[in-house]
C-alpha positions, 0 to 999 in steps of 0.5 A, a space after each residue: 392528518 393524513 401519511 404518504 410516502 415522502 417525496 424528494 420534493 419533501 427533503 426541505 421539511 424533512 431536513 427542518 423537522 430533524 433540526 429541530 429535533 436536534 436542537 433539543 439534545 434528547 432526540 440524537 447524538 448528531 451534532 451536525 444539522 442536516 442539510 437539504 441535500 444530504 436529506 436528499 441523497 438518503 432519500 434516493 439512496 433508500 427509495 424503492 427498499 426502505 420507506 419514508 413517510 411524511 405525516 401533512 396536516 392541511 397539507 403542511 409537512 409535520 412529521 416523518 419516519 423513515 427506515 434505513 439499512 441497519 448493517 451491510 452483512 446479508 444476513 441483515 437485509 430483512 433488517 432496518 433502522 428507523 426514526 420518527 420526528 416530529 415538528 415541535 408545534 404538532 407534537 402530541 398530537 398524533 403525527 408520530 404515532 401516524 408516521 411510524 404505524 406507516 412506516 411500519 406497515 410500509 416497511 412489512 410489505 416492502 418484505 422486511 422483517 424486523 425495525 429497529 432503533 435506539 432511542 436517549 432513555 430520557 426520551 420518555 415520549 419516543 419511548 412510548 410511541 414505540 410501546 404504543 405501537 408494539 416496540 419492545 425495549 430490548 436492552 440498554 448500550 449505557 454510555 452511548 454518546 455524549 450530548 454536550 459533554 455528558 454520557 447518555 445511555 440509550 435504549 434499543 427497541 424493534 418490533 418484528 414484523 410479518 413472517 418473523 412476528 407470528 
């Protein structure tokens, strides 16, 4: 398996592979499917401040990551939000952990300082990932969002990143 920067010819997988995720009620709150063009539209609005990675294996597209803008205020541009998703027939395989470990050494050298996330605190493998790669868990929002119907808590992880981590 091998990372490189997400292409806007990727935004098909990419939309795929979140659906995916979305299908099995422990990855998001988004209720809505992702559409090619919406995945298209973030990744133009992003490209150049945030990075996005696509993981191929024999050249397929099997995972993603991709950092966002956390808040609007300044003081939060050295600040991201990310995921990571992976296409339910390469999972725990490596394609996450290779996806966000990019994502994170692309995200340091784009100058940001620190990535964040909230992950469904039953999501014990997205917990680990992080854990793995140096996330820490910093709290829990309880009652985030409901997945049909019923309250889940969430977990908030992040990781510093170049000047901010030492």
């Amino acid at each position: 398996m091998t990372a490189r920067d997400a292409t806007f010819d990727d935004a098909g997988t990419i939309a795929e592979i979140y659906n995916a995720g979305l299908a099995t009620g422990a990855a998001s709150f988004d209720a809505t499917p992702a559409t090619v063009d919406e995945t298209l539209e973030e990744l133009r609005e992003n490209v150049g401040r945030y990075p996005a990675i696509v993981v191929t294996d024999n050249e397929r597209v099997v995972a993603f990551a991709s950092a966002s803008r956390y808040r609007a205020h300044p003081c939060y541009d050295g600040v991201a939000d990310f995921s990571v998703y992976v296409a339910p027939d390469s999972q725990r395989r490596g394609a996450g952990r290779l996806a966000l470990a990019t994502l994170a050494q692309r995200a340091e050298g784009l100058g940001l300082r620190k990535l964040v996330s909230r992950i469904l605190t039953d999501n014990v493998a997205s917990r680990a990932l992080c854990a793995t790669l140096g996330f820490r868990e910093v709290g829990v929002y309880e009652r985030h969002g409901r997945i049909d119907g019923r309250w889940k808590d969430c977990v908030i992880v992040e990781r510093l990143l170049g000047e901010a981590e030492g």
